[in-house]
C-alpha positions as CSV (number, residue, x, y, z in Angstrom):
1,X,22.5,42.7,27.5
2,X,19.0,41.5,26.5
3,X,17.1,39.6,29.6
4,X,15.8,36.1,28.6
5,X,12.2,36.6,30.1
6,X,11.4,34.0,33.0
7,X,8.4,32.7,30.1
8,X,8.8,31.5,26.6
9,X,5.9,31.8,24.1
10,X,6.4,28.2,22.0
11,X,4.1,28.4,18.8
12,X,3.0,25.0,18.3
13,X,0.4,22.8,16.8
14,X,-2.0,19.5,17.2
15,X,-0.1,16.9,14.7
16,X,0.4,14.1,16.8
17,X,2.5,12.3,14.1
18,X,4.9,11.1,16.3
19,X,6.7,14.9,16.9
20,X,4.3,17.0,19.1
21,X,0.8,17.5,19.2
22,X,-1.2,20.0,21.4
23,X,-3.7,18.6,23.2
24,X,-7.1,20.4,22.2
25,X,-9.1,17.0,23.6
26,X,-11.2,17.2,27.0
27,X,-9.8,15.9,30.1
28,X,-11.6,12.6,30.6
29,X,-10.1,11.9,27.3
30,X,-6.6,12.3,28.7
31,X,-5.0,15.5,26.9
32,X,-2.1,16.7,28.8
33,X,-3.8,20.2,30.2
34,X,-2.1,22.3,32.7
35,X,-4.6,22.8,36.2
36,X,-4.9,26.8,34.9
37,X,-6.3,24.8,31.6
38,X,-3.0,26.2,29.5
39,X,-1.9,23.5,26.8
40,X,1.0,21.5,26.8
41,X,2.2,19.3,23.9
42,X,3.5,15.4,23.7
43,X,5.9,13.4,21.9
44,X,9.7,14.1,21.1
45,X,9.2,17.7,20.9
46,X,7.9,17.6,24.5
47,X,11.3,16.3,25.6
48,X,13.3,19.0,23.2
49,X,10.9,21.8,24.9
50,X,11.4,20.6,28.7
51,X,15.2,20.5,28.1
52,X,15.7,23.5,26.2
53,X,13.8,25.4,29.0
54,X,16.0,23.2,31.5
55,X,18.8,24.4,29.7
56,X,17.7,28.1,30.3
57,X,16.0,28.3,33.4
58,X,12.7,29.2,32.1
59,X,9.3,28.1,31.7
60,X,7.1,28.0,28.6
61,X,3.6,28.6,27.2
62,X,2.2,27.3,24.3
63,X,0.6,29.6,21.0
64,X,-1.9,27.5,19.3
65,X,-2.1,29.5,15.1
66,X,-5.6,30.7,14.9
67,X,-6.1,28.7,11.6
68,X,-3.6,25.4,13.0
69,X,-1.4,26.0,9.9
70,X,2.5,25.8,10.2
71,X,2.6,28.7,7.9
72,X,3.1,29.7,3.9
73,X,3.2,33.2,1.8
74,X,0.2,34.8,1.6
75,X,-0.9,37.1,-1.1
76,X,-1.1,40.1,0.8
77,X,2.5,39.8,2.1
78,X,1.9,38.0,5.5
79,X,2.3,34.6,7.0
80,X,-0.2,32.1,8.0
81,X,-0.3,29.5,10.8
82,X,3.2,29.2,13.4
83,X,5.0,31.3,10.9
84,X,2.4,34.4,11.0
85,X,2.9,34.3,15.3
86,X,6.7,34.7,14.9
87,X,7.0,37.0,12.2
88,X,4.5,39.2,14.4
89,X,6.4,38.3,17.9
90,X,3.4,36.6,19.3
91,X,5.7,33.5,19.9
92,X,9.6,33.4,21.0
93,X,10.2,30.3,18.7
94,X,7.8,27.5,16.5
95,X,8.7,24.1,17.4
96,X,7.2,22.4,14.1
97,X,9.2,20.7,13.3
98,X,9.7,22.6,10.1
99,X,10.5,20.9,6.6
100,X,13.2,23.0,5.0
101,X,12.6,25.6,1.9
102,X,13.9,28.7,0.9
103,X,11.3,30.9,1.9
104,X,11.3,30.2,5.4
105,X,15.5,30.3,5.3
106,X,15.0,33.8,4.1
107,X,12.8,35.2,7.0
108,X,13.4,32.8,9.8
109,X,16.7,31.1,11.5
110,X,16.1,27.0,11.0
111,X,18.3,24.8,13.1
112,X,21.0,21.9,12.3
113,X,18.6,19.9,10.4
114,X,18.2,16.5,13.1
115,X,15.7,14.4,11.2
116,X,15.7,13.6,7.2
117,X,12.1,12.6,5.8
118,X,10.4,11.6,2.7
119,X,7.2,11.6,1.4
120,X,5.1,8.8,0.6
121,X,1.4,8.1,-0.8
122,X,-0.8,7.5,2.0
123,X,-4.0,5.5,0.7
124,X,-6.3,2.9,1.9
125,X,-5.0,-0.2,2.2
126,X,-5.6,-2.7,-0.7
127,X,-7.9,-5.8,0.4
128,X,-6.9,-9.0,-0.2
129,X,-9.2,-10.5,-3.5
130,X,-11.1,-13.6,-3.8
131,X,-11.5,-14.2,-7.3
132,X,-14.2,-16.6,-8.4
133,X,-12.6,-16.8,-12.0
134,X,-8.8,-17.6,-10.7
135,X,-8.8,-20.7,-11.9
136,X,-8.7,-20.1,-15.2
137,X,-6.3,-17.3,-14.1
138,X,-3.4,-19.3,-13.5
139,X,-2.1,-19.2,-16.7
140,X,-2.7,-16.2,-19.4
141,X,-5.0,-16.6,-22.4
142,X,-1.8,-16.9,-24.6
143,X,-0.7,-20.3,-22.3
144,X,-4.9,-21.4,-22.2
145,X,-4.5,-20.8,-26.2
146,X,-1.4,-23.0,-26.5
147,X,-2.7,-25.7,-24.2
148,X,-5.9,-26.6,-26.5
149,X,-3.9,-26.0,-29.6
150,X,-1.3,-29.3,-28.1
151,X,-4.5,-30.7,-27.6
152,X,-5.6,-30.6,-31.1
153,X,-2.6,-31.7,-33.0
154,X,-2.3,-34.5,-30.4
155,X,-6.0,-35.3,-31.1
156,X,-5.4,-34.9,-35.2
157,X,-1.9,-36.8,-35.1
158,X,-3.6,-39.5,-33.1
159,X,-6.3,-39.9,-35.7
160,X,-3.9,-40.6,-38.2
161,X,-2.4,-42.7,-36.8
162,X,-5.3,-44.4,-36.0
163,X,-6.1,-44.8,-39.5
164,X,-2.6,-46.1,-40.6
165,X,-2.7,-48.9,-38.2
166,X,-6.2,-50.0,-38.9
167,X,-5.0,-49.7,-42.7
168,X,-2.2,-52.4,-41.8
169,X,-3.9,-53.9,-39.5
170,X,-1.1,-52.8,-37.1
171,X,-3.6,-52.7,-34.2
172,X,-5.2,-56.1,-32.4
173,X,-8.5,-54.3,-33.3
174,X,-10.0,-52.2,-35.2
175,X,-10.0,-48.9,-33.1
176,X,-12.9,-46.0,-34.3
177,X,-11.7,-42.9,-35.1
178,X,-13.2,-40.8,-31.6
179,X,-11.4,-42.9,-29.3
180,X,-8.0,-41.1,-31.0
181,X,-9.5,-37.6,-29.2
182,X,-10.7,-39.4,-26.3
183,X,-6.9,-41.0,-25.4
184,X,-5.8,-36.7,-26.3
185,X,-8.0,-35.6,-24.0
186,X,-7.1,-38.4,-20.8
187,X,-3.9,-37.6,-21.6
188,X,-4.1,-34.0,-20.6
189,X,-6.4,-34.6,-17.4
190,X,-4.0,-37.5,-16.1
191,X,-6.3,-40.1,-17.0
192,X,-5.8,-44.0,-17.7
193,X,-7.0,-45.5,-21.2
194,X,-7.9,-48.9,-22.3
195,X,-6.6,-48.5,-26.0
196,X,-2.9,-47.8,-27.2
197,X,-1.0,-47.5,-30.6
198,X,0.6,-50.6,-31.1
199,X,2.7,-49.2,-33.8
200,X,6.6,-47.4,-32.2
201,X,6.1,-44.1,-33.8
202,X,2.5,-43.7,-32.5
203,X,4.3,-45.4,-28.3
204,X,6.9,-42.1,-29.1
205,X,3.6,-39.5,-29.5
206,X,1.6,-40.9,-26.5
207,X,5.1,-40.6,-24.5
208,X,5.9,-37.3,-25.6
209,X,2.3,-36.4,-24.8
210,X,2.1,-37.6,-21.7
211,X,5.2,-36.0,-20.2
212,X,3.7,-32.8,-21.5
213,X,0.7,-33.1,-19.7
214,X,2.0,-33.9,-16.5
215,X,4.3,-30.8,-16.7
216,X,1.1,-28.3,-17.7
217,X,-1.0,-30.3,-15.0
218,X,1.5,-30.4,-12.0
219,X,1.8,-26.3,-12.5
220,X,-1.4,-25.9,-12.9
221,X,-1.7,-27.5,-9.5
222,X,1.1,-25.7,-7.8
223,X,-0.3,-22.5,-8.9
224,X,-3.8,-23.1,-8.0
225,X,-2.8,-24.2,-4.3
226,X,-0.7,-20.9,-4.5
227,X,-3.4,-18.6,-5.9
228,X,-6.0,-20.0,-2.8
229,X,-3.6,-19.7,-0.4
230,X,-1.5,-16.5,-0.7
231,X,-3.7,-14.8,-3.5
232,X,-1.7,-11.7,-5.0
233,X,-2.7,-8.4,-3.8
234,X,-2.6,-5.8,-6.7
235,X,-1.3,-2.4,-5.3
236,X,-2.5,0.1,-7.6
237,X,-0.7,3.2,-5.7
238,X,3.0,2.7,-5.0
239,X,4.7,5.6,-6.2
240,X,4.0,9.6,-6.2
241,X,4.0,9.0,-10.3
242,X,1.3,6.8,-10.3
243,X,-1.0,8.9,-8.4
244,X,-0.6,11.5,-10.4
245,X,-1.3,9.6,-13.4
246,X,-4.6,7.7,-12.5
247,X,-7.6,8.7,-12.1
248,X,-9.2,5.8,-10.3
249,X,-8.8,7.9,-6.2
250,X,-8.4,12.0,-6.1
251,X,-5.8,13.2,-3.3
252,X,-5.5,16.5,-1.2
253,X,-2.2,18.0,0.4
254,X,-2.2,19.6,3.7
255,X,-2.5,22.9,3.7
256,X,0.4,25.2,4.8
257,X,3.3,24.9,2.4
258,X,3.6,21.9,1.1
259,X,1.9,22.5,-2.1
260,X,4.5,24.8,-2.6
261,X,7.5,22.9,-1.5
262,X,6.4,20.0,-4.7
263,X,6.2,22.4,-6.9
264,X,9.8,23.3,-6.1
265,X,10.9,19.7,-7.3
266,X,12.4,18.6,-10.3
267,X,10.5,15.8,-10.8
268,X,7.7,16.2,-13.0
269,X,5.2,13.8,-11.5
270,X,5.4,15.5,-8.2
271,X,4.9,18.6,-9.4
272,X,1.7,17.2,-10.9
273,X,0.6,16.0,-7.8
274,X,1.2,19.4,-6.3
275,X,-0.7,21.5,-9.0
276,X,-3.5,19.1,-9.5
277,X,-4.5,18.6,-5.7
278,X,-8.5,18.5,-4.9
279,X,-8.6,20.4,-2.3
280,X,-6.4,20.8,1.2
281,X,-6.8,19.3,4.6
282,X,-5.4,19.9,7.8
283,X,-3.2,17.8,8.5
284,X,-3.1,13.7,7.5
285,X,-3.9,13.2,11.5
286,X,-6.8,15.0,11.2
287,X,-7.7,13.5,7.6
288,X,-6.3,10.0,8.9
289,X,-10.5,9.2,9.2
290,X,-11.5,9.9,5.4
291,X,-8.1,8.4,4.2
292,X,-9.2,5.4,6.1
293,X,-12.5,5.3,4.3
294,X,-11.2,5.5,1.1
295,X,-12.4,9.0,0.1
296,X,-8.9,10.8,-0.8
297,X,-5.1,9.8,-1.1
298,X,-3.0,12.1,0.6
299,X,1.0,12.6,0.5
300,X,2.3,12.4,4.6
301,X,5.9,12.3,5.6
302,X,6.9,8.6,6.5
303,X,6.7,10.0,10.3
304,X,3.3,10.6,10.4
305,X,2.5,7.3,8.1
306,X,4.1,5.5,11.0
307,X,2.2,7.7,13.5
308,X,-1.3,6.8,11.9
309,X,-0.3,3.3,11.2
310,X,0.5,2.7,14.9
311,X,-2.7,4.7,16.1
312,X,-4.9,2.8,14.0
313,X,-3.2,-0.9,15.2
314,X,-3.5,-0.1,18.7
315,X,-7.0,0.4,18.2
316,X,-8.5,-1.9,16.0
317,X,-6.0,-4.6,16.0
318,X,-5.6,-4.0,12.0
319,X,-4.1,-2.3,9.1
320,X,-5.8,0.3,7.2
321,X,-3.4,2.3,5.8
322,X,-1.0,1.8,3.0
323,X,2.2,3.4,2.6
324,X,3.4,3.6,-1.1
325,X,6.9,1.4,-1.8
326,X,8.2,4.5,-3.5
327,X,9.0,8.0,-1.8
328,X,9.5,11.0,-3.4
329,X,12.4,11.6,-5.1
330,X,13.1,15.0,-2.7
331,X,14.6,13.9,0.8
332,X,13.6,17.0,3.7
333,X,15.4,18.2,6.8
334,X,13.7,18.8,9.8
335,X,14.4,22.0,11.6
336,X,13.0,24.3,14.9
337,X,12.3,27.8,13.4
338,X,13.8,31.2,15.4
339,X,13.0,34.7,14.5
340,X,15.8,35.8,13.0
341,X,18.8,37.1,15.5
342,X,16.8,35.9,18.5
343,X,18.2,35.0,21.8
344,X,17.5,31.9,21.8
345,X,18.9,30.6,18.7
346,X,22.2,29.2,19.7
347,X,21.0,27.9,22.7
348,X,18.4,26.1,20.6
349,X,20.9,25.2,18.0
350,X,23.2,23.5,20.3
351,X,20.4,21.4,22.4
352,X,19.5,20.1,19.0
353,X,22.7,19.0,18.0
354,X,23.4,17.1,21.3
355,X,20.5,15.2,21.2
356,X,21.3,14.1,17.5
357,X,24.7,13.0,18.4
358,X,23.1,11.4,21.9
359,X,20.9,9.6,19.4
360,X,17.7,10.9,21.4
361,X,15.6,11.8,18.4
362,X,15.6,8.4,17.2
363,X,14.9,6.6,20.8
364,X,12.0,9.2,21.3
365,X,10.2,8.7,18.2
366,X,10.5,4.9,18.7
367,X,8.6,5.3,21.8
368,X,5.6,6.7,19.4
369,X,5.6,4.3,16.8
370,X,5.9,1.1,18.7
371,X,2.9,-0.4,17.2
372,X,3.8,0.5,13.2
373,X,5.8,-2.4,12.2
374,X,3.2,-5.1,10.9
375,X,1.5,-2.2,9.0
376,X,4.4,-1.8,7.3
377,X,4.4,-5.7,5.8
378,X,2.6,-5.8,2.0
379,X,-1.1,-6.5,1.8
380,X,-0.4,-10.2,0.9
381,X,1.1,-10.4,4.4
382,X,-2.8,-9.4,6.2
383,X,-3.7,-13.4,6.0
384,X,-1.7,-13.9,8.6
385,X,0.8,-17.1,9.2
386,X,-2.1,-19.3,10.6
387,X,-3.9,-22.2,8.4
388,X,-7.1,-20.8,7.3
389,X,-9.9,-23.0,5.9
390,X,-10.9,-21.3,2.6
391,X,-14.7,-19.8,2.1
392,X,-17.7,-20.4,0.1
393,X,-16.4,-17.4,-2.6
394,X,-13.2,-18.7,-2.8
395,X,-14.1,-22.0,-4.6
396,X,-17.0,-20.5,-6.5
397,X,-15.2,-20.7,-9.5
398,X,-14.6,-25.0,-8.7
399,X,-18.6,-24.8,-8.0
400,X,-19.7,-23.0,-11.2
401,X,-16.8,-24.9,-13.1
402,X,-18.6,-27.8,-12.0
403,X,-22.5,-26.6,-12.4
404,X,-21.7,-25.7,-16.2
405,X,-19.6,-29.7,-16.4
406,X,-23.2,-31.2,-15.0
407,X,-25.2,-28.9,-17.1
408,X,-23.2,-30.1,-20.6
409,X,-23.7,-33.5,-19.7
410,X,-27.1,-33.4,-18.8
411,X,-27.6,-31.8,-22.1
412,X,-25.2,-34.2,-24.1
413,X,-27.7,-37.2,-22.4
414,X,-30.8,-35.7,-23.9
415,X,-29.4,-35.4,-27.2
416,X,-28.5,-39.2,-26.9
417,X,-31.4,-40.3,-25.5
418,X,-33.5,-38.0,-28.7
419,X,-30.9,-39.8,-30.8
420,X,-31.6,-43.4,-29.8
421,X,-35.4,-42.6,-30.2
422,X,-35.4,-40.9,-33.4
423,X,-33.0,-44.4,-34.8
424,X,-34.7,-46.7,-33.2
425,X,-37.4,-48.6,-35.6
């Protein structure tokens, strides 16, 4: 009967997206080194590891991958990264955890699957606008379009009107013809005028008009106060299809299989996103900086989206990060990979199937990703609850409304003033 040797190689990996991460920091920046300066890992797996050794009555050393990969085909036959140590029996098992696929089911015993994942976008996160032109942007052109077209039939009607009544001398006084577009025009802005059709047919127009008018003007108002308030965040990455169909941010995978495993999908736009990556990082922890900064999208599994999200509020106190609405359509298992026929499969397999029915994976990765939540609210939601007083930028467009109002009238002066010289005898 084979002897389980008093030390078990682990192969293992720096993620630190909630799962494990080995600690490749320096001391006084607290990595979790063993006093012979061996590393040890963190996170969920940590617990998995310390009971599965517990279990056995053995201890364990951890096998960093030269090149920090989990491992893929290569084209000379080999593996790379945690896959590469236990196809060579440098390590007794690879924690991962390991998404499922075919190819490592073929040379490699996964465990019960004990976590299901999907992958989102992983972008910066969109900043809340201030637009100096949104308040004209409250309703669209057609609406604008409609408006001044009411505006001009009320004006022309009026007119007429205008000149029945003088005609029959329905009016107390003779009314001039301007005053008709005048009345349209304080009728649309809420406005009180001295003069009024005294005929019933022109009473039924003003009415009709100035029910109108308060409708457009008491939206107009409502979305105004709305549009300064909460403006609308536009979100132009939500989905895996529409980062592969834009062109505005270019987007790397991480290197080490998963490339390969969107490829495998049906859906088309993943596959695009798989064959048109920009290049490869290392992982999205160890990209999390550049993503940040706007330089690349990436596609993480929610897990280390959380991870990153929670990393980044602890320190700054902020969101960065934007997870897209939409995962992919593939959902992945979540394995611990065993040489095939080793020794310490079924023990493995059974440790991981109590814990999922204890419920321990979910209570352990909860302790990770404590500070995720108010990343995970929309963009909108990064104002905050609190009353804020609105800035210089976001009533620019009031201010140049209001430069160009002074400017017309300044200019409409001059011509009367030319007007009254050039008439006068």
């Amino acid at each position: 009967m084979t002897q389980l040797s008093p030390v078990i190689r682990v192969a293992a990996e720096e993620v630190r997206f909630g799962w494990d991460g080995a600690c490749t920091h320096l001391r006084a920046k607290g990595q979790l080194f063993y006093d012979n300066g061996t590393q040890d890992i963190a996170g969920p797996m940590k617990h998995f590891l310390v009971e599965f050794c517990r279990m056995l009555g053995v201890r364990y050393e951890v096998v960093r991958p030269p090149d920090g990969l989990w491992g893929k085909p290569l084209e000379n036959g080999s593996y790379s990264g945690m896959m590469g140590l236990l196809m060579t029996g440098q390590a007794d098992f690879a924690l991962g955890p390991f998404v499922y696929s075919w190819w490592r089911e073929a040379l490699a015993d996964l465990t019960t699957p004990f976590y299901y994942i999907q992958y989102h976008v992983l972008s910066p996160r969109p900043v809340v606008p201030s637009d100096p032109a949104g308040i004209v942007k409250t309703f669209s052109f057609q609406v604008w379009l409609l408006v001044a077209a009411c505006l001009a039939v009320v004006g022309v009607a009026m007119m007429g009107m205008m000149w029945v009544a003088n005609k029959f001398q329905w009016n107390t006084r003779v009314a001039p013809a301007w005053w008709a577009a005048e009345w349209s025009f304080q009728g649309a802005v809420q406005q009180s005028t001295p003069w009024l059709p005294g005929n019933a047919s022109g009473r039924v127009l003003v009415t009709v008009w100035l029910l109108s008018a308060l409708v457009i003007a008491t939206t107009y108002k409502g979305n105004i106060t709305a549009m300064l308030t909460l403006p609308k965040t536009d979100v132009p990455i939500d989905s895996i299809a529409d980062l592969a169909y834009q062109d505005r941010l270019p987007w790397k995978l991480e290197f080490g299989g998963i490339d390969k495993i969107m490829m495998e999908s049906d859906d088309k736009a993943t596959q695009k996103v798989g064959s048109d990556v920009s290049g490869f990082i290392h992982s999205c922890w160890s990209a999390r900086d550049a993503i940040r900064a706007g330089e690349f999208a990436s596609v993480c599994d929610r897990l280390s989206i959380l991870s990153m999200m929670s990393w980044d509020f602890s320190a700054t106190g902020r969101c960065h990060f934007y997870m897209a609405k939409h995962p992919s359509q593939d959902v992945r298992t979540l394995s611990v990979l065993f040489p095939t026929e080793s020794i310490y499969f079924a023990a493995g397999n059974r440790l991981v199937m109590m814990l999922t029915e204890a419920g321990l994976w979910d209570e352990w990765l909860g302790w990770e990703l404590a500070n995720a939540t108010d990343c995970l609210k929309p963009p909108s939601a990064d104002l905050g609850g609190d009353v804020k007083p609105l800035g210089l930028f976001n009533m620019l467009g009031v201010i140049i409304l209001l430069a160009a109002g002074y400017l017309v009238s300044i200019l409409m002066f001059a011509g009367e003033m030319l007007h009254l010289r050039l008439s006068s005898p």
